[in-house]
SEFIZA-3560 file (N, C-alpha, C; in Angstrom, 3 decimals):
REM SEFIZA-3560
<numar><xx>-0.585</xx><yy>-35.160</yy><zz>31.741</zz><atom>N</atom></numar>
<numar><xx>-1.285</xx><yy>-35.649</yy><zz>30.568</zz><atom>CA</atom></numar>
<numar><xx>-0.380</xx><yy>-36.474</yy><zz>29.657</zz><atom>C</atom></numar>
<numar><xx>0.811</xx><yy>-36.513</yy><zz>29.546</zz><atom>N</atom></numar>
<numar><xx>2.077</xx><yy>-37.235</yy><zz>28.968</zz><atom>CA</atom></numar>
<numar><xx>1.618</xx><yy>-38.468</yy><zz>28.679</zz><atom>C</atom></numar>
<numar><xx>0.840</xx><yy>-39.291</yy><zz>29.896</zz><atom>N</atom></numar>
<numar><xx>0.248</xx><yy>-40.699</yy><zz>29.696</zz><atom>CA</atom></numar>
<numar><xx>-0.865</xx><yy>-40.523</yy><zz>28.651</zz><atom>C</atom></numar>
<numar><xx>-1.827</xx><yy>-39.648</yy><zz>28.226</zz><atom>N</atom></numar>
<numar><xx>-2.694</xx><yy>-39.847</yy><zz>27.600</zz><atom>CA</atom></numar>
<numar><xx>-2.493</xx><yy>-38.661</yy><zz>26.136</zz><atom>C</atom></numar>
<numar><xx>-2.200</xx><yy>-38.260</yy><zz>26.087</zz><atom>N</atom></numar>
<numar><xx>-1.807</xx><yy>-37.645</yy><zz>24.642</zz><atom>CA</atom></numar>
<numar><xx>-0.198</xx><yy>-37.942</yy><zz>23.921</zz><atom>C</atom></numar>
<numar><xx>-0.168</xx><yy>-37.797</yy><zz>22.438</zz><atom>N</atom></numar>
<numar><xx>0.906</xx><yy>-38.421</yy><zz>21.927</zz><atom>CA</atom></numar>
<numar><xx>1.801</xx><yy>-36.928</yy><zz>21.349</zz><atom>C</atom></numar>
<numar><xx>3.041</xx><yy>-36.908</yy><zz>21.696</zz><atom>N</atom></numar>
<numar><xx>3.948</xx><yy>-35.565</yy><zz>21.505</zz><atom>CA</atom></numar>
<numar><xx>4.499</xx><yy>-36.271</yy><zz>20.472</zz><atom>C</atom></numar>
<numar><xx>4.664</xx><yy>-34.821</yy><zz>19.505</zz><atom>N</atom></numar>
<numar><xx>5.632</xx><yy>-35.196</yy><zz>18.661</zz><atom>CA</atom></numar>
<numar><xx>7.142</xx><yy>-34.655</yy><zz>18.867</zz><atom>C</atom></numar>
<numar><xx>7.753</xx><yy>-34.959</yy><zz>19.022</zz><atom>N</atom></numar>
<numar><xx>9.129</xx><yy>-34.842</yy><zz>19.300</zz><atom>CA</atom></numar>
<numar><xx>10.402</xx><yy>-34.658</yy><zz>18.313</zz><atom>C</atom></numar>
<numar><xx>11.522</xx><yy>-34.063</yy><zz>18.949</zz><atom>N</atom></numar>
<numar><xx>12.521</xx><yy>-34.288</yy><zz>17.850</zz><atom>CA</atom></numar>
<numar><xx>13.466</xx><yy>-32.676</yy><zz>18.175</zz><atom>C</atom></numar>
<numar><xx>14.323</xx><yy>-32.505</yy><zz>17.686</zz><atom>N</atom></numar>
<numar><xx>15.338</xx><yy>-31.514</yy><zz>17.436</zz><atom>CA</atom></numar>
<numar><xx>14.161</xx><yy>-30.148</yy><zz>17.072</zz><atom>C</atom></numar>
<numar><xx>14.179</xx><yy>-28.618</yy><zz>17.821</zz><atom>N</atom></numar>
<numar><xx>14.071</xx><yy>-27.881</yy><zz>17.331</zz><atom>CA</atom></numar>
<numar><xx>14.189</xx><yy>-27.528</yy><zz>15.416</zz><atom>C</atom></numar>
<numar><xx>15.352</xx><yy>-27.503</yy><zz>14.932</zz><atom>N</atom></numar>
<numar><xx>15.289</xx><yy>-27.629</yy><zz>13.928</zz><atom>CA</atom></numar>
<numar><xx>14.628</xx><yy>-28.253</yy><zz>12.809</zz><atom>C</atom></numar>
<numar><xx>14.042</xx><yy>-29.653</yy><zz>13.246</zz><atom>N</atom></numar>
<numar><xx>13.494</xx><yy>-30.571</yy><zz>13.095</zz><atom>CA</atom></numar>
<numar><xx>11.586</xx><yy>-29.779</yy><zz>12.955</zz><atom>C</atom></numar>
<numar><xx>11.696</xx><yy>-29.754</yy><zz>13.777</zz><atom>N</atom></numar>
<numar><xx>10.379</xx><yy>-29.226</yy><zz>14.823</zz><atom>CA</atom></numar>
<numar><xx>9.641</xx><yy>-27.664</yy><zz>14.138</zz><atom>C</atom></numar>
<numar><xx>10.800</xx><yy>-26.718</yy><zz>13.583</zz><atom>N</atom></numar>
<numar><xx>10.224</xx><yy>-25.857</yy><zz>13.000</zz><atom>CA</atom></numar>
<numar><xx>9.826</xx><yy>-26.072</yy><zz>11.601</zz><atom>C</atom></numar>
<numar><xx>10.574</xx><yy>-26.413</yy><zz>11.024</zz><atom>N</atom></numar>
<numar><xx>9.633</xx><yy>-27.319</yy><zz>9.675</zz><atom>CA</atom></numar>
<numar><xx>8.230</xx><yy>-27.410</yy><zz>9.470</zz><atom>C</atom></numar>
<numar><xx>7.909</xx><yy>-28.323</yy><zz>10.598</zz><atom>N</atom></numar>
<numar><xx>6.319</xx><yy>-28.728</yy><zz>10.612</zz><atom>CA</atom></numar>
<numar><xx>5.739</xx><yy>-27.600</yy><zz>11.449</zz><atom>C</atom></numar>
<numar><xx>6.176</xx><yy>-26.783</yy><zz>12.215</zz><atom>N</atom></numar>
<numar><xx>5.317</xx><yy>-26.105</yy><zz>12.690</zz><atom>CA</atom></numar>
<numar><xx>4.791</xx><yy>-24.874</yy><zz>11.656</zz><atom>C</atom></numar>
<numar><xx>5.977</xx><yy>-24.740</yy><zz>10.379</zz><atom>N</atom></numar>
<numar><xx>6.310</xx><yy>-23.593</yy><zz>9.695</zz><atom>CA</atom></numar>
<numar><xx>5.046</xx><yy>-24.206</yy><zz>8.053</zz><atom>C</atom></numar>
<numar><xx>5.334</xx><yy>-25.480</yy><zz>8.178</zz><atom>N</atom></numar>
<numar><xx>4.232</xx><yy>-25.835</yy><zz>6.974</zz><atom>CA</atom></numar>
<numar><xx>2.669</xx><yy>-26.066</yy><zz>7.331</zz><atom>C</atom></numar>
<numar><xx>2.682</xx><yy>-26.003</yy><zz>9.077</zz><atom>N</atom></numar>
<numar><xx>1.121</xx><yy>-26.166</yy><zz>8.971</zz><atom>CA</atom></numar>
<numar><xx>0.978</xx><yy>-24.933</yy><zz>10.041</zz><atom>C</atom></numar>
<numar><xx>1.588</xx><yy>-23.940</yy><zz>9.993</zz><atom>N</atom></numar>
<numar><xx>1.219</xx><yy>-22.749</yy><zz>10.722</zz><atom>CA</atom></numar>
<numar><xx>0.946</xx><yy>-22.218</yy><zz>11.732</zz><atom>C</atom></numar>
<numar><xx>1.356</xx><yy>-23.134</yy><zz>12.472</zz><atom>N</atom></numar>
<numar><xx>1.480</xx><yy>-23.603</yy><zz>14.308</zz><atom>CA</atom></numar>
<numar><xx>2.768</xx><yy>-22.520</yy><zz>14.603</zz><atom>C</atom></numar>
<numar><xx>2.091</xx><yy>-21.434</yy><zz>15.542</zz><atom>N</atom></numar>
<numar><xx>2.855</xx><yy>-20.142</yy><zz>16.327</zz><atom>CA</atom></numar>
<numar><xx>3.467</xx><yy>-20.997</yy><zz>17.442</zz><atom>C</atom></numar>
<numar><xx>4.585</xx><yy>-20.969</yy><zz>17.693</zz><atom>N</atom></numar>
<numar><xx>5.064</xx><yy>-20.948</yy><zz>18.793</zz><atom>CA</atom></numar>
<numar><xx>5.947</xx><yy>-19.877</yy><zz>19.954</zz><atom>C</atom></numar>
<numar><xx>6.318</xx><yy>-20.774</yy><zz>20.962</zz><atom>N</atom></numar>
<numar><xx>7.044</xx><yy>-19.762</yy><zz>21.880</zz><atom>CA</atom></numar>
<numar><xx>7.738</xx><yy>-20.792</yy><zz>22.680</zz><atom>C</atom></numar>
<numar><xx>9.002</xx><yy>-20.539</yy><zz>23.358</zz><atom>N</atom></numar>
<numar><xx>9.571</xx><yy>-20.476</yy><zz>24.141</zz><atom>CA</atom></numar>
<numar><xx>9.762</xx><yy>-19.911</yy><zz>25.555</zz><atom>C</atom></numar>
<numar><xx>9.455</xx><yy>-20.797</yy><zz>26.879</zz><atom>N</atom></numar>
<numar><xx>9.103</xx><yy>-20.681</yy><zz>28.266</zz><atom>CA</atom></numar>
<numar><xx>10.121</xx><yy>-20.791</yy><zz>28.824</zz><atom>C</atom></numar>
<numar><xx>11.351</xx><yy>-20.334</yy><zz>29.826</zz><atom>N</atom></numar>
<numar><xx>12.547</xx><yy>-20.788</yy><zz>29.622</zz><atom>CA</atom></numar>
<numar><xx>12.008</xx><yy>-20.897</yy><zz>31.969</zz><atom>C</atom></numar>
<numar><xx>12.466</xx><yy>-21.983</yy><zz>32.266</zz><atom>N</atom></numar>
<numar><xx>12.883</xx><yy>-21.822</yy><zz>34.123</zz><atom>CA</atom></numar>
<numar><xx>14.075</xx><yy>-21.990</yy><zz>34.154</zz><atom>C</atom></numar>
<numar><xx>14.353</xx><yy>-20.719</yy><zz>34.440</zz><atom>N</atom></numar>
<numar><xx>15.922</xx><yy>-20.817</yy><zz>34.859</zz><atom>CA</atom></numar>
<numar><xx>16.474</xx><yy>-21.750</yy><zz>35.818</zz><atom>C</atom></numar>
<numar><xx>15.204</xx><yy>-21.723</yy><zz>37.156</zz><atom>N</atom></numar>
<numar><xx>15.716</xx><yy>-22.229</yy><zz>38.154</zz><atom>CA</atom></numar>
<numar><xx>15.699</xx><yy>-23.737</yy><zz>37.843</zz><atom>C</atom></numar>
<numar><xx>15.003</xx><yy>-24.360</yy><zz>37.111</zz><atom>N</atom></numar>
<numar><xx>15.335</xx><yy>-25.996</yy><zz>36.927</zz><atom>CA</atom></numar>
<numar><xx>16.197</xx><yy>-26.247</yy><zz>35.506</zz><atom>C</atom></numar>
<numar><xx>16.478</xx><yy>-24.898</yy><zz>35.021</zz><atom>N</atom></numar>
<numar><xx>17.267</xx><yy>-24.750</yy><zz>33.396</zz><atom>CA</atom></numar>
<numar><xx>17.191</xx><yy>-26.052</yy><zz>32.735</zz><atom>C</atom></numar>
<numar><xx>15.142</xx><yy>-25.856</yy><zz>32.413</zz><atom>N</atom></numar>
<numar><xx>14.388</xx><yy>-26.237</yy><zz>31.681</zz><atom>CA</atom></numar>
<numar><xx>13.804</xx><yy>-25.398</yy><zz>30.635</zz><atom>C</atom></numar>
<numar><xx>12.984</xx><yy>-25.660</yy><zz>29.793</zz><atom>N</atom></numar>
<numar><xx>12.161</xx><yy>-24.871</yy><zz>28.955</zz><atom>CA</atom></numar>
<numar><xx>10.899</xx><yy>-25.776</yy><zz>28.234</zz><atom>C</atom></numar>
<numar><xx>10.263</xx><yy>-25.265</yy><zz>27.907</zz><atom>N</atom></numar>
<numar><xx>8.718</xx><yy>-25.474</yy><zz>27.640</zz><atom>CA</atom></numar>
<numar><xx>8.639</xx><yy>-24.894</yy><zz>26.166</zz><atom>C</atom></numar>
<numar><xx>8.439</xx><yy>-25.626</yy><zz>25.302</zz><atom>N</atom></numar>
<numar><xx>7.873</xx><yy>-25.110</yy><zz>23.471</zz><atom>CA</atom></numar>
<numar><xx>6.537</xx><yy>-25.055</yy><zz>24.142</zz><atom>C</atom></numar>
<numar><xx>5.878</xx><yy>-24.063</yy><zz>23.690</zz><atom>N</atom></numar>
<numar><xx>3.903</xx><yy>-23.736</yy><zz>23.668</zz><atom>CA</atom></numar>
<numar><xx>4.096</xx><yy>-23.571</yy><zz>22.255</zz><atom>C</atom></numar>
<numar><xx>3.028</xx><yy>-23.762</yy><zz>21.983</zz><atom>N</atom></numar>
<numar><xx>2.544</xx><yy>-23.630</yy><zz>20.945</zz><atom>CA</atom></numar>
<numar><xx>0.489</xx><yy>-23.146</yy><zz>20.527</zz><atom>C</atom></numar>
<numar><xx>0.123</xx><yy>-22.868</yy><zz>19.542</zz><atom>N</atom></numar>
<numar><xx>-1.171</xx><yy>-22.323</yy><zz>19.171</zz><atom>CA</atom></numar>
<numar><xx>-1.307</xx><yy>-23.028</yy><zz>17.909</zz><atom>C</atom></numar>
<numar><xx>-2.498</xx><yy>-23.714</yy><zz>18.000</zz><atom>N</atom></numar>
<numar><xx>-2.464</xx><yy>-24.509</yy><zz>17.195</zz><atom>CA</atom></numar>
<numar><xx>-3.515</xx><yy>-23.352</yy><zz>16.222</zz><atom>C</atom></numar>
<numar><xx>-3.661</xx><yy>-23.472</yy><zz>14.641</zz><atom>N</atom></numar>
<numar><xx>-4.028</xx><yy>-23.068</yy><zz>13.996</zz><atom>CA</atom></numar>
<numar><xx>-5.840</xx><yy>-24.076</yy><zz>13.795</zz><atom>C</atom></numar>
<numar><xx>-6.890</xx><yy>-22.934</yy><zz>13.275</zz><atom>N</atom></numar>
<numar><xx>-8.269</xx><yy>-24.019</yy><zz>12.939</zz><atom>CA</atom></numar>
<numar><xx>-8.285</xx><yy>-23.844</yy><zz>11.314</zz><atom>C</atom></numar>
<numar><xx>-8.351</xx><yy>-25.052</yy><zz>11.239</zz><atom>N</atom></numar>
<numar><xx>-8.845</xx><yy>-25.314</yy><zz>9.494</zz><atom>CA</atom></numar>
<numar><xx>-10.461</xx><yy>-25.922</yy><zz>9.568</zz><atom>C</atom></numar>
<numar><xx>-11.022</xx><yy>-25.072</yy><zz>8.334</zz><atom>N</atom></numar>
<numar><xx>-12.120</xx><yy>-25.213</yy><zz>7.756</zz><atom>CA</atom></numar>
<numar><xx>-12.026</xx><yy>-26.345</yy><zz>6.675</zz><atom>C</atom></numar>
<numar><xx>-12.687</xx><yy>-26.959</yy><zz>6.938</zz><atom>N</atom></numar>
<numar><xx>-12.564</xx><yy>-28.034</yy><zz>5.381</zz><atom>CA</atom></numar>
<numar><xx>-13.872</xx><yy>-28.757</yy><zz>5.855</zz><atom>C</atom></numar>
<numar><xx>-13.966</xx><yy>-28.938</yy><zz>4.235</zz><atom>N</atom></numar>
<numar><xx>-15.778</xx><yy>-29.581</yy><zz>3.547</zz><atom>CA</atom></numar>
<numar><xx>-16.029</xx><yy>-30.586</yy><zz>3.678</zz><atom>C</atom></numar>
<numar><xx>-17.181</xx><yy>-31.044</yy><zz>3.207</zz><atom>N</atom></numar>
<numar><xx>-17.881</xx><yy>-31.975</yy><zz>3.080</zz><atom>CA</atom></numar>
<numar><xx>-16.619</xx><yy>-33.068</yy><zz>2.471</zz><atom>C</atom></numar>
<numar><xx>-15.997</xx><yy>-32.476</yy><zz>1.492</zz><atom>N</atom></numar>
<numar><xx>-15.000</xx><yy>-33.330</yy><zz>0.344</zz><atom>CA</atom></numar>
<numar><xx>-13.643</xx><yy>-33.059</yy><zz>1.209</zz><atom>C</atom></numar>
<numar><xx>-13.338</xx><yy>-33.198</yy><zz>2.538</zz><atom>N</atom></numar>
<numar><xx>-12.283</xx><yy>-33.039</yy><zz>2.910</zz><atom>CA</atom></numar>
<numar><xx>-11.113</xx><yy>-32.180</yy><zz>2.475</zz><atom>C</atom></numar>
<numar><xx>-11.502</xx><yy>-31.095</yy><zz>1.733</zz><atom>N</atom></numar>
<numar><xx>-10.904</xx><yy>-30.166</yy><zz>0.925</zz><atom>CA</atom></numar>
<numar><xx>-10.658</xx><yy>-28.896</yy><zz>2.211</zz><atom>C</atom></numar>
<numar><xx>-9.594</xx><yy>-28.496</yy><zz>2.027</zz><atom>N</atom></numar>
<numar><xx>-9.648</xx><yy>-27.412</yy><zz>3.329</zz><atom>CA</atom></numar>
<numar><xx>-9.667</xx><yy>-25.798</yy><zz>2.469</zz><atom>C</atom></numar>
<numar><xx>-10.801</xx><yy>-25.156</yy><zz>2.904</zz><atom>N</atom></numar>
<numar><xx>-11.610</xx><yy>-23.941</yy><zz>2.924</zz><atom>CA</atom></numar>
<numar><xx>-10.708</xx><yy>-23.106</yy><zz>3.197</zz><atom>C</atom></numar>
<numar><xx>-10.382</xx><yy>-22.950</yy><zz>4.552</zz><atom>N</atom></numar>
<numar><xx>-10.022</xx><yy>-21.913</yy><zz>5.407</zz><atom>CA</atom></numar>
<numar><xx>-9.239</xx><yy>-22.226</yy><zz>6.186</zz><atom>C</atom></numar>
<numar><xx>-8.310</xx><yy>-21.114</yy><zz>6.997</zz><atom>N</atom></numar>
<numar><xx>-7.484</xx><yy>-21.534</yy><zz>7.657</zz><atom>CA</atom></numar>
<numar><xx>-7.357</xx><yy>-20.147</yy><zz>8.308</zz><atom>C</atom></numar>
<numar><xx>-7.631</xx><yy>-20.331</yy><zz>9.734</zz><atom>N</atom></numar>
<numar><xx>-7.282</xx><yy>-18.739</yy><zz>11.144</zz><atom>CA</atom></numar>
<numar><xx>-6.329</xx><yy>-19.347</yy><zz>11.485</zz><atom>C</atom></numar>
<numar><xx>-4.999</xx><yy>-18.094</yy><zz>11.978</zz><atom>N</atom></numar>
<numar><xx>-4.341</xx><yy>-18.529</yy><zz>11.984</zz><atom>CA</atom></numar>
<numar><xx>-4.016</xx><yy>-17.422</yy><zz>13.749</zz><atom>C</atom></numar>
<numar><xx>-3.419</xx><yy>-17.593</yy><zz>14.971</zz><atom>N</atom></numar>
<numar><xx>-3.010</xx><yy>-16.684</yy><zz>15.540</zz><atom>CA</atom></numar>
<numar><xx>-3.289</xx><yy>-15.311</yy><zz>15.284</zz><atom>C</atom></numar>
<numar><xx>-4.274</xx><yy>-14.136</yy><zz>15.787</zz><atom>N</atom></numar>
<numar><xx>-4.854</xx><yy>-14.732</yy><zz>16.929</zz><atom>CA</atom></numar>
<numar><xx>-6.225</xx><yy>-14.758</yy><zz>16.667</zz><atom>C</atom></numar>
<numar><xx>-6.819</xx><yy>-15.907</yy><zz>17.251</zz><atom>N</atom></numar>
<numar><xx>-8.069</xx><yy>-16.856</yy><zz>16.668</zz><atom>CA</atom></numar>
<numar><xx>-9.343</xx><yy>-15.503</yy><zz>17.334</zz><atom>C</atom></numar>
<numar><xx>-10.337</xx><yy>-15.201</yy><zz>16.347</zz><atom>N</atom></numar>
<numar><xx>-11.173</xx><yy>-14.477</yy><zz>16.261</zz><atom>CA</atom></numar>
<numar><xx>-12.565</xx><yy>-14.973</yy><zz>16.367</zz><atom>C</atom></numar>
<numar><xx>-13.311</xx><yy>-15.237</yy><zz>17.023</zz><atom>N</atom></numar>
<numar><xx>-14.264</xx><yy>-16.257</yy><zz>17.116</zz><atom>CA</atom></numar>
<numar><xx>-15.277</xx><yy>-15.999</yy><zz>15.853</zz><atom>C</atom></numar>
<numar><xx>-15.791</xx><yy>-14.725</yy><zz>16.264</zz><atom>N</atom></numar>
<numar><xx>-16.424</xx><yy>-14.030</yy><zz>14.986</zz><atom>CA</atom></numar>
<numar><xx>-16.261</xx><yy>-13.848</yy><zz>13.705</zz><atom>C</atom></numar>
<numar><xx>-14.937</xx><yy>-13.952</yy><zz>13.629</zz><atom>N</atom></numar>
<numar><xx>-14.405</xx><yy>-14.167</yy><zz>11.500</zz><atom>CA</atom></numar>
<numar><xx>-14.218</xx><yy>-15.728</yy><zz>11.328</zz><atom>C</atom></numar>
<numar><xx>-14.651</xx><yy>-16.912</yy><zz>12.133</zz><atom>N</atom></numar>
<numar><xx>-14.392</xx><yy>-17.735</yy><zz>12.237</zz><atom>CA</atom></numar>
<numar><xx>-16.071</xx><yy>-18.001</yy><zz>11.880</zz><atom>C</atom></numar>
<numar><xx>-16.728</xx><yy>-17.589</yy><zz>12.719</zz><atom>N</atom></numar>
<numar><xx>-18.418</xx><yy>-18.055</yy><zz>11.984</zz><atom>CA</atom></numar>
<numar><xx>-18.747</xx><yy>-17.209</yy><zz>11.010</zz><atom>C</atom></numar>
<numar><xx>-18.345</xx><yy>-15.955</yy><zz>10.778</zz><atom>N</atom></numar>
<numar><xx>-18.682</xx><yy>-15.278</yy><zz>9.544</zz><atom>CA</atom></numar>
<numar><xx>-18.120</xx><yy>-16.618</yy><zz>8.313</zz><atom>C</atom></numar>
<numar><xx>-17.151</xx><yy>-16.754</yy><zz>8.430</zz><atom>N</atom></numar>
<numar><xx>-16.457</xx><yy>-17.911</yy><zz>7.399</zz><atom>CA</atom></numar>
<numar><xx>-16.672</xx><yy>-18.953</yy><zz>6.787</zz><atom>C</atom></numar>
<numar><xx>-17.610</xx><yy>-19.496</yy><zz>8.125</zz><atom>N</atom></numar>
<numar><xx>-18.581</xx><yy>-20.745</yy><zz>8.332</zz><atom>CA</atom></numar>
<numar><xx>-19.869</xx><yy>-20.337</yy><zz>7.811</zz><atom>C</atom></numar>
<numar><xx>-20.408</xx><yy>-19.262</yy><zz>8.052</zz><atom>N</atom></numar>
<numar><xx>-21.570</xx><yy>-18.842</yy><zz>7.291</zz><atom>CA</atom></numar>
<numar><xx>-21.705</xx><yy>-18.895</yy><zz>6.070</zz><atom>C</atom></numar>
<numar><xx>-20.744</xx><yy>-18.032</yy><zz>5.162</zz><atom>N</atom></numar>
<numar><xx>-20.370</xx><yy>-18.056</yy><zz>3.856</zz><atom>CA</atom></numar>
<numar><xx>-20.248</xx><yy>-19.252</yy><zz>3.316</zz><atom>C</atom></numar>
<numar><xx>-19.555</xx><yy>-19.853</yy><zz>3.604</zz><atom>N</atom></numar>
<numar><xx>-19.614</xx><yy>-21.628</yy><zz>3.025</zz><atom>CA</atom></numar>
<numar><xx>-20.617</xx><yy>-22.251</yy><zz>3.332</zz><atom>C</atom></numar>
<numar><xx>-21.279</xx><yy>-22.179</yy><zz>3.898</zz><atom>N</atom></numar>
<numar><xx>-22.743</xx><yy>-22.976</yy><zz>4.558</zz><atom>CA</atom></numar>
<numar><xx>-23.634</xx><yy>-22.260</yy><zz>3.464</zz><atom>C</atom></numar>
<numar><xx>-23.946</xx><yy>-20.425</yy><zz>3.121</zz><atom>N</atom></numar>
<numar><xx>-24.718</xx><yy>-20.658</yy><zz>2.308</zz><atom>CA</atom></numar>
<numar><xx>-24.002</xx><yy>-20.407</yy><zz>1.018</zz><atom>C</atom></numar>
<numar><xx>-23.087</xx><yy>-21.147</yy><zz>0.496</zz><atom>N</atom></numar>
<numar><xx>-22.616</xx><yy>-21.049</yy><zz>-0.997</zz><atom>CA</atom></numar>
<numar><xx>-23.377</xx><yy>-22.031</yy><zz>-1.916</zz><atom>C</atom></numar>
//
């Protein structure tokens, strides 16, 4: 998929920053045998309105059900 999606890249250090201000869990995959490694990551869902204002935010691990309860509540406010 490398050809069709855009990575953001850069130094670990670098890298936890943004994962740490928008709440993105990660992990570390390590193959010894090609002593490679793999960042995964979980991306977090934000709720936000009509006014682009963000509501809500699930964060790890994603609950489908407190996720439409959430959506409910704001739908009938």
């Amino acid at each position: 998929m490398s050809d069709k999606w855009v990575f953001l890249t850069g130094h670990q250090s670098q890298l936890s920053e943004i994962w740490e201000k928008y709440y993105i869990s990660t992990w570390i995959t390590t193959n010894n045998n090609q002593n490679t490694f793999d960042i995964n990551h979980a991306a977090p869902i934000y709720i936000i309105d009509q006014n682009q204002n963000i509501k809500l935010l699930h964060t790890e691990p994603i609950v489908a059900k407190e996720i439409v309860h959430d959506i409910k509540l704001l739908i009938n406010k």
